[in-house]
C-alpha positions in Angstrom: -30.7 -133.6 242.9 -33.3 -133.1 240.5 -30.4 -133.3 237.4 -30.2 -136.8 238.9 -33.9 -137.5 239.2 -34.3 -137.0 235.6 -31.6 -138.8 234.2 -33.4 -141.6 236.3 -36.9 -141.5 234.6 -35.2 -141.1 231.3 -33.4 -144.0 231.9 -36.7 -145.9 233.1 -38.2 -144.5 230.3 -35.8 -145.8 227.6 -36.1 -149.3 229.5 -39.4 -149.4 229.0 -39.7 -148.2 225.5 -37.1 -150.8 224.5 -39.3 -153.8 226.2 -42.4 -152.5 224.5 -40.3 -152.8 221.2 -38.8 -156.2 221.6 -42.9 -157.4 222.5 -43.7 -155.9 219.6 -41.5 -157.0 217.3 -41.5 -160.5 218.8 -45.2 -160.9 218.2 -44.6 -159.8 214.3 -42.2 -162.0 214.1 -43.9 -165.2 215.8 -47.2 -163.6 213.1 -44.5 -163.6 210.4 -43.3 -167.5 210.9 -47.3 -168.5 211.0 -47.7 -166.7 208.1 -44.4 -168.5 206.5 -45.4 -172.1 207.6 -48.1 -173.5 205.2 -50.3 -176.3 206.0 -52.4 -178.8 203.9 -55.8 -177.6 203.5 -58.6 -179.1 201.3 -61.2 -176.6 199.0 -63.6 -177.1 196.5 -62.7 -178.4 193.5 -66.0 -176.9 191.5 -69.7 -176.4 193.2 -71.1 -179.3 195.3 -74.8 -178.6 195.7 -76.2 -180.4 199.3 -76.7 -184.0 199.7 -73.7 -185.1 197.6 -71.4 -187.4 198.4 -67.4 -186.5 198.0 -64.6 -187.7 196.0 -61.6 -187.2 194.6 -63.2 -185.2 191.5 -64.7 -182.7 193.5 -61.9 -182.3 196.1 -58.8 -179.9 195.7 -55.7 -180.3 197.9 -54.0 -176.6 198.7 -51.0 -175.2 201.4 -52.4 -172.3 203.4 -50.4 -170.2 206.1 -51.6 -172.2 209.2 -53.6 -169.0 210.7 -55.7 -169.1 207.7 -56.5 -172.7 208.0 -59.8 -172.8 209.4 -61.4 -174.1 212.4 -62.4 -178.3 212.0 -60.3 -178.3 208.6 -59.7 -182.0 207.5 -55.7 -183.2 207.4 -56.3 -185.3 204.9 -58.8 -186.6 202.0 -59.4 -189.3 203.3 -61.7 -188.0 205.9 -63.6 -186.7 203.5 -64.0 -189.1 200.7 -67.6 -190.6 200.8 -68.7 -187.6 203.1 -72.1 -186.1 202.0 -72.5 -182.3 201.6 -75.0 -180.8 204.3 -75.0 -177.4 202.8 -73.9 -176.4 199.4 -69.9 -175.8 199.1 -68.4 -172.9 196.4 -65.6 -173.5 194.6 -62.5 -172.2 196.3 -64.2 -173.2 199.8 -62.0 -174.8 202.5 -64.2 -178.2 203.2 -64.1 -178.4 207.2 -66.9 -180.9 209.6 -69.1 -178.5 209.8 -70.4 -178.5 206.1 -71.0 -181.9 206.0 -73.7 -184.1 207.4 -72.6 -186.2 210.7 -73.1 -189.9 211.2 -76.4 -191.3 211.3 -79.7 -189.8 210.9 -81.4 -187.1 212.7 -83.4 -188.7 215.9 -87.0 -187.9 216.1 -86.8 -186.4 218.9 -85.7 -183.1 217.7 -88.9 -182.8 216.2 -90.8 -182.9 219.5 -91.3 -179.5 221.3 -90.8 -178.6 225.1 -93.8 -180.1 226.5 -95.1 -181.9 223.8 -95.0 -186.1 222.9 -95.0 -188.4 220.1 -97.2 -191.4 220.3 -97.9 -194.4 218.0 -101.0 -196.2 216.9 -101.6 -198.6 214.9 -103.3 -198.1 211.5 -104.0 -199.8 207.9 -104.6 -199.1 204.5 -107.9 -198.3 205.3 -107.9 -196.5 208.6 -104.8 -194.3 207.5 -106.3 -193.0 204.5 -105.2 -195.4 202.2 -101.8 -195.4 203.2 -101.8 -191.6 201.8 -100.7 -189.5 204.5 -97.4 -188.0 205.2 -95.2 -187.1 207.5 -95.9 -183.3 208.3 -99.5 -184.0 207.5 -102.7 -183.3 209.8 -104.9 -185.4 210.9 -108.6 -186.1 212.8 -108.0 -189.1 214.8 -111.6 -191.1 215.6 -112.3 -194.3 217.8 -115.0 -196.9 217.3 -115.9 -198.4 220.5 -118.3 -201.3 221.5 -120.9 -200.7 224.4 -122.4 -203.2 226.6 -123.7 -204.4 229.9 -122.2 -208.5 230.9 -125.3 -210.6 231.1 -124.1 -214.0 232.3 -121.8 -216.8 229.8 -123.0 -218.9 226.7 -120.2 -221.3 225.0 -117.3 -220.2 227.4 -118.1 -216.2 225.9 -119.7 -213.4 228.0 -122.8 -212.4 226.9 -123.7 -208.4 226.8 -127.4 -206.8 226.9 -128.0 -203.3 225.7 -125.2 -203.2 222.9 -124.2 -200.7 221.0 -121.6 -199.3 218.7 -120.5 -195.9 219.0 -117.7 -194.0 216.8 -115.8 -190.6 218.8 -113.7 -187.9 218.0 -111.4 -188.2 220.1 -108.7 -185.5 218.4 -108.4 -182.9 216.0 -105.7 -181.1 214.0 -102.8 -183.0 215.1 -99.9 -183.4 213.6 -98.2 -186.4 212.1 -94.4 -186.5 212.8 -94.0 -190.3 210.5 -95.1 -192.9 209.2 -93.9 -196.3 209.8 -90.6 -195.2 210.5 -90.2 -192.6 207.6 -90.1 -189.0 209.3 -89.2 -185.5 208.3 -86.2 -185.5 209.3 -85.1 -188.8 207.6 -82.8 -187.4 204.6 -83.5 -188.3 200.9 -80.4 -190.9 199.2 -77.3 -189.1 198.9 -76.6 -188.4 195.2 -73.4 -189.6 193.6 -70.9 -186.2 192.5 -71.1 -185.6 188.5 -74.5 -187.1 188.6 -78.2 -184.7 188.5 -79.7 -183.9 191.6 -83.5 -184.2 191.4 -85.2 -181.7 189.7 -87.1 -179.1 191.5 -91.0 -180.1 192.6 -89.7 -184.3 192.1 -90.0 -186.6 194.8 -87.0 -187.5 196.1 -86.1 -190.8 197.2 -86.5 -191.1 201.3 -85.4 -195.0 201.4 -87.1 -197.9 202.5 -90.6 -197.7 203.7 -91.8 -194.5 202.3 -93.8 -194.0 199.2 -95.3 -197.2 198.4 -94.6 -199.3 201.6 -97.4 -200.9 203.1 -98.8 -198.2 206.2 -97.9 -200.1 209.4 -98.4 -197.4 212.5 -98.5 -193.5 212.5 -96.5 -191.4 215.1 -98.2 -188.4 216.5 -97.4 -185.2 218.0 -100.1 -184.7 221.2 -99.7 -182.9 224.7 -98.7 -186.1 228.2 -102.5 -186.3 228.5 -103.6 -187.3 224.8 -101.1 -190.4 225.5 -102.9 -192.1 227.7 -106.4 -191.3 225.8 -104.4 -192.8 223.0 -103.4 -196.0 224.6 -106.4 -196.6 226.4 -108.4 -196.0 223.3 -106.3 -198.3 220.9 -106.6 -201.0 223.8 -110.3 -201.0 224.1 -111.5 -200.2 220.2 -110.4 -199.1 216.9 -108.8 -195.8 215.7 -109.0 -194.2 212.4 -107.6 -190.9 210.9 -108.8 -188.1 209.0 -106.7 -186.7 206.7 -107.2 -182.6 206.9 -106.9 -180.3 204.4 -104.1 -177.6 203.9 -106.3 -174.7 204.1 -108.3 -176.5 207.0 -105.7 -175.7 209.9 -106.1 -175.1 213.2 -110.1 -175.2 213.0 -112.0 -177.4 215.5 -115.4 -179.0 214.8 -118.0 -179.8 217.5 -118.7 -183.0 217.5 -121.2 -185.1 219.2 -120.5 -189.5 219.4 -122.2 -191.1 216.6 -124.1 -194.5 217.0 -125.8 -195.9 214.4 -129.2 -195.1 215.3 -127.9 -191.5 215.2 -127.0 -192.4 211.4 -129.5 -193.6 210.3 -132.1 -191.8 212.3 -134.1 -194.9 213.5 -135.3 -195.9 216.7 -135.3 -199.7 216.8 -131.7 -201.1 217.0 -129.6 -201.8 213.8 -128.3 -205.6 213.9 -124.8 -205.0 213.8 -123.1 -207.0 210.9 -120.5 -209.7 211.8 -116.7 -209.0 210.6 -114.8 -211.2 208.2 -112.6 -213.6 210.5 -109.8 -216.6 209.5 -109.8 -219.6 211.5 -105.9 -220.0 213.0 -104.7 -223.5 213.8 -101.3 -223.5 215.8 -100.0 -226.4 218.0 -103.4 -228.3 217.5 -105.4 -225.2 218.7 -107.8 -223.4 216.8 -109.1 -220.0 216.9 -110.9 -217.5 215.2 -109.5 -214.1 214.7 -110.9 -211.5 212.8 -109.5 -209.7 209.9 
Protein backbone atom coordinates (compact mmCIF):
# COMPACT_ATOMS: atom_id res chain seq x y z
CA UNK A 1 0.00 0.00 0.00
CA UNK A 2 2.55 2.53 0.65
CA UNK A 3 4.75 0.99 -2.58
CA UNK A 4 1.59 2.32 -4.33
CA UNK A 5 1.28 5.56 -2.49
CA UNK A 6 4.55 6.58 -3.73
CA UNK A 7 4.46 5.64 -7.15
CA UNK A 8 1.40 8.05 -7.00
CA UNK A 9 3.18 11.22 -5.72
CA UNK A 10 5.96 10.50 -8.07
CA UNK A 11 3.77 10.37 -10.68
CA UNK A 12 2.00 13.77 -9.52
CA UNK A 13 5.25 14.96 -9.02
CA UNK A 14 6.55 14.42 -12.61
CA UNK A 15 3.11 15.97 -13.81
CA UNK A 16 3.75 18.76 -12.23
CA UNK A 17 7.28 19.30 -13.03
CA UNK A 18 6.48 18.84 -16.65
CA UNK A 19 3.68 21.72 -16.53
CA UNK A 20 6.10 24.06 -14.76
CA UNK A 21 8.43 23.32 -17.81
CA UNK A 22 6.12 23.71 -20.71
CA UNK A 23 5.06 27.48 -18.70
CA UNK A 24 8.38 28.10 -18.63
CA UNK A 25 9.49 27.46 -21.79
CA UNK A 26 6.39 28.88 -23.34
CA UNK A 27 6.96 32.26 -21.85
CA UNK A 28 10.76 32.18 -23.38
CA UNK A 29 9.51 31.46 -26.25
CA UNK A 30 6.55 34.01 -26.56
CA UNK A 31 9.93 36.58 -24.92
CA UNK A 32 12.00 35.09 -27.81
CA UNK A 33 9.31 35.97 -30.80
CA UNK A 34 9.01 39.75 -29.10
CA UNK A 35 12.46 39.84 -29.12
CA UNK A 36 12.50 38.50 -33.06
CA UNK A 37 9.66 40.96 -34.27
CA UNK A 38 11.14 44.46 -34.86
CA UNK A 39 9.21 47.50 -35.05
CA UNK A 40 9.80 51.02 -36.51
CA UNK A 41 11.01 53.32 -33.95
CA UNK A 42 12.29 56.91 -34.51
CA UNK A 43 15.77 58.29 -32.48
CA UNK A 44 17.81 61.24 -32.67
CA UNK A 45 19.55 61.86 -35.55
CA UNK A 46 22.29 64.32 -33.60
CA UNK A 47 21.49 66.63 -30.39
CA UNK A 48 18.30 68.79 -30.41
CA UNK A 49 18.62 71.28 -27.67
CA UNK A 50 14.77 72.43 -26.25
CA UNK A 51 12.53 74.62 -28.11
CA UNK A 52 13.44 73.31 -31.65
CA UNK A 53 11.34 72.36 -34.05
CA UNK A 54 11.80 68.82 -35.96
CA UNK A 55 12.51 67.64 -39.30
CA UNK A 56 13.71 65.28 -41.37
CA UNK A 57 17.53 66.29 -40.61
CA UNK A 58 17.35 65.68 -37.17
CA UNK A 59 15.19 62.55 -37.23
CA UNK A 60 16.56 58.91 -37.70
CA UNK A 61 14.19 56.05 -38.59
CA UNK A 62 15.49 52.50 -36.72
CA UNK A 63 13.73 48.61 -36.19
CA UNK A 64 13.73 47.84 -32.48
CA UNK A 65 12.46 44.40 -30.87
CA UNK A 66 8.87 45.64 -29.98
CA UNK A 67 9.53 45.21 -26.01
CA UNK A 68 12.17 47.76 -26.35
CA UNK A 69 10.02 50.24 -28.17
CA UNK A 70 9.14 52.60 -25.65
CA UNK A 71 6.00 53.80 -24.10
CA UNK A 72 4.09 56.90 -26.52
CA UNK A 73 6.75 56.05 -29.38
CA UNK A 74 5.68 57.75 -32.71
CA UNK A 75 4.72 55.16 -35.85
CA UNK A 76 5.67 57.38 -38.09
CA UNK A 77 7.63 60.83 -38.94
CA UNK A 78 5.14 62.38 -39.75
CA UNK A 79 3.86 62.88 -36.26
CA UNK A 80 6.81 64.35 -35.56
CA UNK A 81 7.78 66.68 -38.22
CA UNK A 82 7.23 70.34 -37.15
CA UNK A 83 7.02 69.13 -33.45
CA UNK A 84 9.07 71.39 -30.97
CA UNK A 85 11.55 69.84 -28.50
CA UNK A 86 10.27 70.41 -24.80
CA UNK A 87 13.40 69.03 -23.26
CA UNK A 88 16.75 68.47 -24.89
CA UNK A 89 16.91 65.01 -26.95
CA UNK A 90 20.59 62.93 -27.19
CA UNK A 91 21.55 61.43 -30.14
CA UNK A 92 20.53 57.76 -30.16
CA UNK A 93 17.24 58.79 -28.09
CA UNK A 94 13.91 57.18 -29.13
CA UNK A 95 11.64 60.53 -29.77
CA UNK A 96 8.25 59.57 -27.98
CA UNK A 97 5.15 62.51 -26.80
CA UNK A 98 6.44 63.06 -23.91
CA UNK A 99 9.67 65.03 -25.03
CA UNK A 100 7.89 67.33 -26.93
CA UNK A 101 5.87 70.28 -26.15
CA UNK A 102 1.81 69.63 -26.53
CA UNK A 103 -0.55 71.91 -28.47
CA UNK A 104 -1.11 75.29 -27.45
CA UNK A 105 0.29 77.28 -24.74
CA UNK A 106 0.43 76.77 -21.17
CA UNK A 107 -2.94 78.45 -19.42
CA UNK A 108 -2.35 80.95 -16.75
CA UNK A 109 -3.91 79.26 -14.57
CA UNK A 110 -1.22 76.97 -13.59
CA UNK A 111 0.55 79.81 -12.30
CA UNK A 112 -2.11 80.60 -9.72
CA UNK A 113 -1.74 78.79 -6.27
CA UNK A 114 -4.43 76.95 -4.15
CA UNK A 115 -6.19 79.80 -2.72
CA UNK A 116 -4.82 82.48 -4.42
CA UNK A 117 -6.36 84.82 -7.65
CA UNK A 118 -5.21 86.65 -10.62
CA UNK A 119 -6.83 90.00 -11.19
CA UNK A 120 -6.51 92.69 -13.98
CA UNK A 121 -6.33 96.43 -13.93
CA UNK A 122 -5.89 98.70 -16.12
CA UNK A 123 -2.64 100.66 -16.45
CA UNK A 124 -0.49 103.07 -18.95
CA UNK A 125 2.79 104.02 -19.83
CA UNK A 126 2.75 106.13 -17.05
CA UNK A 127 1.02 104.34 -14.25
CA UNK A 128 2.87 100.92 -15.07
CA UNK A 129 6.25 102.26 -14.87
CA UNK A 130 6.75 103.22 -18.22
CA UNK A 131 5.64 100.13 -19.63
CA UNK A 132 8.90 98.54 -17.83
CA UNK A 133 7.62 95.85 -15.73
CA UNK A 134 7.56 92.27 -16.28
CA UNK A 135 5.95 89.33 -15.80
CA UNK A 136 7.45 87.79 -12.57
CA UNK A 137 8.01 91.32 -11.33
CA UNK A 138 6.76 92.96 -7.87
CA UNK A 139 4.93 95.57 -7.45
CA UNK A 140 3.25 98.45 -4.97
CA UNK A 141 -0.06 98.99 -6.27
CA UNK A 142 -1.53 102.77 -5.08
CA UNK A 143 -5.01 104.49 -5.77
CA UNK A 144 -5.83 108.18 -6.17
CA UNK A 145 -9.21 108.83 -5.10
CA UNK A 146 -11.38 112.07 -5.14
CA UNK A 147 -13.24 113.15 -1.83
CA UNK A 148 -16.31 115.13 -1.52
CA UNK A 149 -19.68 115.99 0.05
CA UNK A 150 -22.82 116.57 -3.00
CA UNK A 151 -23.90 120.13 -2.57
CA UNK A 152 -26.85 120.70 -4.88
CA UNK A 153 -26.52 120.85 -9.26
CA UNK A 154 -24.97 123.69 -11.53
CA UNK A 155 -25.11 123.11 -15.43
CA UNK A 156 -26.68 119.50 -15.26
CA UNK A 157 -23.27 118.52 -12.86
CA UNK A 158 -23.33 117.84 -9.14
CA UNK A 159 -21.56 120.09 -7.25
CA UNK A 160 -19.24 118.85 -4.10
CA UNK A 161 -18.07 120.94 -0.92
CA UNK A 162 -15.19 119.97 1.17
CA UNK A 163 -13.04 118.36 -1.76
CA UNK A 164 -10.16 116.72 -1.61
CA UNK A 165 -7.66 114.40 -3.31
CA UNK A 166 -6.17 111.71 -1.55
CA UNK A 167 -3.58 108.98 -3.00
CA UNK A 168 -3.56 105.16 -0.78
CA UNK A 169 -1.56 102.29 -0.67
CA UNK A 170 -3.69 100.02 -1.08
CA UNK A 171 -1.04 96.81 -1.76
CA UNK A 172 2.37 95.83 -1.31
CA UNK A 173 4.77 93.23 -2.64
CA UNK A 174 2.53 91.57 -5.06
CA UNK A 175 3.36 89.74 -7.73
CA UNK A 176 2.81 90.30 -11.36
CA UNK A 177 1.79 87.07 -13.31
CA UNK A 178 1.63 89.32 -17.07
CA UNK A 179 1.37 91.92 -18.86
CA UNK A 180 -1.12 92.48 -21.50
CA UNK A 181 -1.30 89.11 -22.29
CA UNK A 182 2.48 88.09 -22.24
CA UNK A 183 3.00 85.80 -19.10
CA UNK A 184 5.64 83.44 -17.85
CA UNK A 185 4.58 80.74 -19.08
CA UNK A 186 4.11 81.99 -22.64
CA UNK A 187 7.15 80.14 -24.52
CA UNK A 188 9.83 82.13 -26.52
CA UNK A 189 9.50 81.33 -30.83
CA UNK A 190 10.45 77.96 -31.54
CA UNK A 191 13.85 78.03 -33.31
CA UNK A 192 14.24 76.40 -36.74
CA UNK A 193 16.84 72.86 -36.50
CA UNK A 194 20.54 73.73 -37.85
CA UNK A 195 19.96 77.24 -36.91
CA UNK A 196 21.59 79.08 -33.23
CA UNK A 197 19.63 79.07 -30.38
CA UNK A 198 19.90 82.39 -28.51
CA UNK A 199 22.88 82.93 -26.69
CA UNK A 200 22.94 82.67 -23.03
CA UNK A 201 21.87 86.14 -20.94
CA UNK A 202 19.89 87.41 -24.69
CA UNK A 203 16.38 88.11 -24.74
CA UNK A 204 14.56 85.80 -26.39
CA UNK A 205 11.76 86.50 -28.47
CA UNK A 206 8.18 85.92 -26.51
CA UNK A 207 5.90 86.96 -29.60
CA UNK A 208 3.54 89.59 -29.97
CA UNK A 209 2.94 92.09 -27.25
CA UNK A 210 5.91 91.75 -25.21
CA UNK A 211 8.95 93.90 -25.27
CA UNK A 212 8.05 96.94 -26.86
CA UNK A 213 4.17 96.71 -27.13
CA UNK A 214 2.32 99.42 -25.78
CA UNK A 215 1.33 98.39 -21.73
CA UNK A 216 -2.44 97.85 -21.91
CA UNK A 217 -3.52 96.04 -18.29
CA UNK A 218 -1.39 94.18 -15.70
CA UNK A 219 -2.60 90.78 -14.19
CA UNK A 220 -2.01 90.25 -10.54
CA UNK A 221 -1.53 87.59 -8.17
CA UNK A 222 -3.72 88.67 -4.68
CA UNK A 223 -5.65 86.55 -2.00
CA UNK A 224 -10.39 86.47 -2.99
CA UNK A 225 -10.44 89.68 -0.82
CA UNK A 226 -7.84 91.94 -2.68
CA UNK A 227 -10.35 91.32 -5.79
CA UNK A 228 -12.92 93.12 -4.76
CA UNK A 229 -10.56 96.11 -3.21
CA UNK A 230 -9.24 95.91 -6.76
CA UNK A 231 -12.38 96.32 -8.63
CA UNK A 232 -13.93 98.64 -6.43
CA UNK A 233 -10.89 100.74 -6.43
CA UNK A 234 -10.32 100.90 -10.27
CA UNK A 235 -14.21 101.80 -10.43
CA UNK A 236 -14.12 104.68 -8.20
CA UNK A 237 -10.37 106.26 -8.89
CA UNK A 238 -7.06 105.64 -10.47
CA UNK A 239 -4.40 102.95 -9.81
CA UNK A 240 -0.75 103.07 -10.26
CA UNK A 241 2.15 100.60 -9.55
CA UNK A 242 5.35 100.63 -7.95
CA UNK A 243 7.85 98.74 -9.35
CA UNK A 244 9.96 96.99 -6.35
CA UNK A 245 13.31 96.24 -6.25
CA UNK A 246 14.93 92.63 -6.23
CA UNK A 247 16.55 92.91 -3.00
CA UNK A 248 13.32 94.70 -1.56
CA UNK A 249 11.09 91.46 -1.15
CA UNK A 250 8.71 90.61 1.16
CA UNK A 251 9.22 94.01 3.25
CA UNK A 252 6.03 96.03 4.08
CA UNK A 253 6.10 99.85 4.56
CA UNK A 254 3.65 101.71 6.91
CA UNK A 255 1.97 103.95 5.16
CA UNK A 256 -0.42 106.62 6.02
CA UNK A 257 -2.98 108.25 2.87
CA UNK A 258 -1.42 111.22 1.46
CA UNK A 259 -3.49 114.43 0.45
CA UNK A 260 -1.89 117.16 -0.75
CA UNK A 261 -1.88 119.37 2.14
CA UNK A 262 0.00 116.42 3.74
CA UNK A 263 2.68 117.10 0.74
CA UNK A 264 3.08 120.06 0.77
CA UNK A 265 2.63 120.78 4.49
CA UNK A 266 0.15 123.72 4.19
CA UNK A 267 -2.96 124.41 5.74
CA UNK A 268 -5.14 126.37 3.28
CA UNK A 269 -6.34 124.05 0.46
CA UNK A 270 -4.31 123.50 -2.80
CA UNK A 271 -6.52 124.41 -5.98
CA UNK A 272 -6.45 121.21 -7.65
CA UNK A 273 -5.32 121.63 -11.38
CA UNK A 274 -7.72 120.68 -14.15
CA UNK A 275 -6.71 117.57 -16.46
CA UNK A 276 -6.07 117.69 -20.15
CA UNK A 277 -9.45 116.61 -21.88
CA UNK A 278 -10.47 116.09 -25.93
CA UNK A 279 -13.78 117.11 -26.95
CA UNK A 280 -15.60 113.77 -28.70
CA UNK A 281 -18.27 114.39 -31.31
CA UNK A 282 -20.29 111.09 -32.21
CA UNK A 283 -23.81 111.00 -33.87
CA UNK A 284 -24.10 114.88 -33.37
CA UNK A 285 -23.22 114.65 -29.57
CA UNK A 286 -20.51 116.10 -27.97
CA UNK A 287 -18.56 115.38 -24.97
CA UNK A 288 -15.68 116.04 -23.08
CA UNK A 289 -13.45 113.21 -21.93
CA UNK A 290 -10.38 113.52 -20.37
CA UNK A 291 -7.11 112.15 -21.33
Amino acid sequence: MRRNAAVVVSLVMGLLALVMMFVYINGRETELLQLSELRDAYVAAADILPNTVLDESVIQRVRVPSNYLQPAAFSTEGEIVGRVAAVPILTGTQIVATLLESGGEPALSFEVPRGRRAVTIAVSDVTGVAGLVRPGNFVDVLGTFEFGRPSGYEGGQVQYEDERTEVRTLLQDVLILSVNQVHRGVRPAPTPAGEAQPAEGEPANVGQGAQGAAIRNVTLLVDPPQVQELVLAQQIGSLALALRSDIDLGQIADLSPLDPLGLLNVEIPVKTRSSPAWRELRGGLSSLSPF
